[in-house]
C-alpha positions as CSV (number, residue, x, y, z in Angstrom):
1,X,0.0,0.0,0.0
2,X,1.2,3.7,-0.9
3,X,1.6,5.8,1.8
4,X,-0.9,8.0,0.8
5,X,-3.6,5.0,1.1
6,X,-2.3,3.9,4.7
7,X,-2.2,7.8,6.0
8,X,-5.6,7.7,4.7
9,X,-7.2,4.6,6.7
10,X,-5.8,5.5,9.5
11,X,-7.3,9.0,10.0
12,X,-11.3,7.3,9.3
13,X,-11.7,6.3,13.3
14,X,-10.7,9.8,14.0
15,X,-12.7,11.2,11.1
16,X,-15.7,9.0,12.5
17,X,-15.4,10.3,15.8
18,X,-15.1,14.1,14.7
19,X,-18.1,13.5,12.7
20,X,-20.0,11.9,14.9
21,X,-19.4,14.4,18.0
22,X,-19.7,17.4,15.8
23,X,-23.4,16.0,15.0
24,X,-23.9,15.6,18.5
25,X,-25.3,12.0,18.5
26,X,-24.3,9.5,20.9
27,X,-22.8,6.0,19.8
28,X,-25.9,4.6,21.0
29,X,-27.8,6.7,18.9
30,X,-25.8,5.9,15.4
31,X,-26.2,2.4,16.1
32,X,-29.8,2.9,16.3
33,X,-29.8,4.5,13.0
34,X,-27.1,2.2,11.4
35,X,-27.8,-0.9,13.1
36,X,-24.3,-1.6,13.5
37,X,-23.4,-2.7,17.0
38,X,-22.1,0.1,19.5
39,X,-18.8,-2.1,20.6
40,X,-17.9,-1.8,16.7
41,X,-18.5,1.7,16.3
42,X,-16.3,2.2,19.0
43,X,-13.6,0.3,18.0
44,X,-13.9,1.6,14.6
45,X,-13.4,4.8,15.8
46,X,-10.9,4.1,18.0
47,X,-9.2,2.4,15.1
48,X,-9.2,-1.3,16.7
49,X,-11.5,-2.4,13.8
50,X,-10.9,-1.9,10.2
51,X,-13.2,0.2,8.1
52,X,-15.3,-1.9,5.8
53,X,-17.5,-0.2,3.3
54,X,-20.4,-2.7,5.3
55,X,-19.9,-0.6,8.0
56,X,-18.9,2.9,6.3
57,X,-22.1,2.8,4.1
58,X,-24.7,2.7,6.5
59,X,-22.4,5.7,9.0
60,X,-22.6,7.5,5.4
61,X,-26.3,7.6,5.2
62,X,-26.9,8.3,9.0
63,X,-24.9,11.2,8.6
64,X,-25.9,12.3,5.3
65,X,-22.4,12.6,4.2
66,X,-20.7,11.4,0.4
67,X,-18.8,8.6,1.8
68,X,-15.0,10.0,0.5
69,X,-15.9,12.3,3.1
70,X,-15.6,9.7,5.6
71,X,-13.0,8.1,4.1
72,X,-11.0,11.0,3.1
73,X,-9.4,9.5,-0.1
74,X,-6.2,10.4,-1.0
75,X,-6.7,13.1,-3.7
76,X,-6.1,11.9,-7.3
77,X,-3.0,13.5,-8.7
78,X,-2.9,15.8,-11.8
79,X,-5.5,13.9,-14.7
80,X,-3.3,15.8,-17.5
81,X,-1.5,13.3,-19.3
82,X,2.1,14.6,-20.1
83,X,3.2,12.1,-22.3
84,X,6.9,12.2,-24.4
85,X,6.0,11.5,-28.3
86,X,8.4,8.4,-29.1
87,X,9.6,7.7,-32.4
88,X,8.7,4.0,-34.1
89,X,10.5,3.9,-37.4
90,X,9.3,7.0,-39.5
91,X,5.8,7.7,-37.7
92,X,5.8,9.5,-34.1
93,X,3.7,8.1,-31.5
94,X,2.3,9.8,-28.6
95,X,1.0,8.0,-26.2
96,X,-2.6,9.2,-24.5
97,X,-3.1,6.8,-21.9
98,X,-1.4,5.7,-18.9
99,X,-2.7,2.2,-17.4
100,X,-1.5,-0.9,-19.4
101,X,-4.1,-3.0,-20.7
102,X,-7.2,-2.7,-22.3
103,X,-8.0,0.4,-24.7
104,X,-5.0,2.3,-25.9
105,X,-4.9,5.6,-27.1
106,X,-2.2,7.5,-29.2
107,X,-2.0,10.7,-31.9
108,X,-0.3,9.4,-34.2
109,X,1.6,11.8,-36.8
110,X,2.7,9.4,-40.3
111,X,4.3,11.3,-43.0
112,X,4.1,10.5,-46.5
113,X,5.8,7.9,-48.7
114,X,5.2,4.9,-46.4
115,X,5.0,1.0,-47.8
116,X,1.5,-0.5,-48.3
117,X,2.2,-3.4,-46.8
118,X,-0.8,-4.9,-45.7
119,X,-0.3,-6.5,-42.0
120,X,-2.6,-8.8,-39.3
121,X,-2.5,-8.9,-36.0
122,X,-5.1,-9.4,-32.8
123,X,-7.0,-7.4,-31.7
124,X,-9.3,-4.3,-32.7
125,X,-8.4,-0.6,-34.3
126,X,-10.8,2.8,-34.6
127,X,-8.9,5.6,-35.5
128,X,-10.4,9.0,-36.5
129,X,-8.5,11.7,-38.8
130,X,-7.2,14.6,-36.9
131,X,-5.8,16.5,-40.1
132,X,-4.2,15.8,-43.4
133,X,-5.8,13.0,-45.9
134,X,-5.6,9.2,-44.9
135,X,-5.3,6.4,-46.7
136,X,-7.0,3.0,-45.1
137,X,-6.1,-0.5,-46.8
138,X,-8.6,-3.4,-45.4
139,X,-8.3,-6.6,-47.1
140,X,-9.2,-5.4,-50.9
141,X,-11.0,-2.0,-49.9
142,X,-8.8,1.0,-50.4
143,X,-10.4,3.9,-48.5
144,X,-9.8,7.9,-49.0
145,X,-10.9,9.3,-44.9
146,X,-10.7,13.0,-44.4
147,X,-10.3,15.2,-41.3
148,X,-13.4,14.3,-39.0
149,X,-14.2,10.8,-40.4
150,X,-13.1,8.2,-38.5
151,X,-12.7,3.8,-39.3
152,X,-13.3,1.1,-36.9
153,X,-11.7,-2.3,-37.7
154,X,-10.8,-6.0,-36.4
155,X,-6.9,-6.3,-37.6
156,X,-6.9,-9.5,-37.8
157,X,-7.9,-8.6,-41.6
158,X,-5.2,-7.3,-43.6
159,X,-4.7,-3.5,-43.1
160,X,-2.6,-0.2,-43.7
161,X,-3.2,3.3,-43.3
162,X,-1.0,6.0,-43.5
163,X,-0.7,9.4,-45.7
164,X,-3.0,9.5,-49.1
165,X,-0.9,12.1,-50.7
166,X,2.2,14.0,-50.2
167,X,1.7,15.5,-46.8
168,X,1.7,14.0,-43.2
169,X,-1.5,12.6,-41.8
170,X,-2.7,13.1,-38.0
171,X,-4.7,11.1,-36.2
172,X,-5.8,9.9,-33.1
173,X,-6.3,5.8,-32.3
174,X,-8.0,3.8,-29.9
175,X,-6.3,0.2,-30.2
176,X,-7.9,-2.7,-28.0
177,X,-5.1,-6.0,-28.1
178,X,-8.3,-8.5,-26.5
179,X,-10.5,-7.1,-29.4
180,X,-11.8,-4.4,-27.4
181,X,-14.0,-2.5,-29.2
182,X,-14.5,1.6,-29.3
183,X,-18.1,2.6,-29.5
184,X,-19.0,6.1,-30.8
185,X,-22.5,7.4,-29.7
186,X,-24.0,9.3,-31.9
187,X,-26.3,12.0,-31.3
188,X,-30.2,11.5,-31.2
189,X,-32.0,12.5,-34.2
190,X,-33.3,15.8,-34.4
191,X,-30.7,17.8,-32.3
């Protein structure tokens, strides 16, 4: 455990106990209205007994309180992602996410001139086209996309894409190794 995380459980009895005294109710009383037994709220607060979310739900909603409030989470850290863009072979990758596993996403920048080499592979591909003109090969459709549009595809059928003329494309790609798939809601008709 960080040491954020272990700072945090230990301050809930404490936490419980300020709440609980500020409210001016009585351990009897909070068991009343929790039905947790008073010999576990005190030791809960006292920090003999570790916090459950069985017994921190119930305290939530006698108190009326969000329960990170009881809790007092450690505070997530800055969401921006800073990523450095990486070179792989003449395209440059910029990674957009940070957790490995599941859905990827990177802005990729490909410049012109690239092979067509069609390639397979598992898993499952939607990219959309930030700027620039690209060109998508999938098995024996060769595809024109322009800024705004956007392909979804399983890669286990043969595929390319890169720049459909002489200037570099941008775009930004979701890529799911298990075959995860990106789903893009549309809007509801008529707005």
């Amino acid at each position: 455990m960080t040491d954020n995380i272990t700072a945090a459980l230990a301050e809930v009895g404490p936490r419980l106990r300020r709440l609980r005294t500020q409210r001016n109710v009585t351990l009897v009383e909070l068991s009343e209205a929790t039905g947790i037994s008073k010999s576990t709220l005190s030791r809960l607060e006292s920090g003999q007994r570790k916090p459950s979310l069985e017994l921190l739900l119930p305290i939530s909603v006698a108190h009326q309180v969000p329960l990170d409030e009881l809790v007092g989470a450690p505070k997530v850290g800055d969401p921006r992602i800073r990523m450095e863009p990486r070179k792989m072979g003449d395209r440059t990758i910029v990674p957009l996410t940070r957790q490995p596993g599941g859905l990827q996403a990177y802005k990729m920048i490909i410049p012109p001139g690239r092979p067509t080499e069609q390639r397979t592979h598992e898993g499952y591909e939607w990219f959309y086209v930030l700027s620039g003109r690209a060109r998508l090969l999938l098995a024996d459709k060769d595809i024109t996309m322009h800024p705004g549009e956007a392909a979804e595809f399983d890669t286990r059928l043969p595929h390319w894409f890169g720049s459909a003329d002489d200037h570099p494309v941008e775009i930004l790609s979701l890529f799911g190794k298990q075959g995860e798939r990106m789903h893009v809601r549309a809007k509801p008709r008529g707005q």
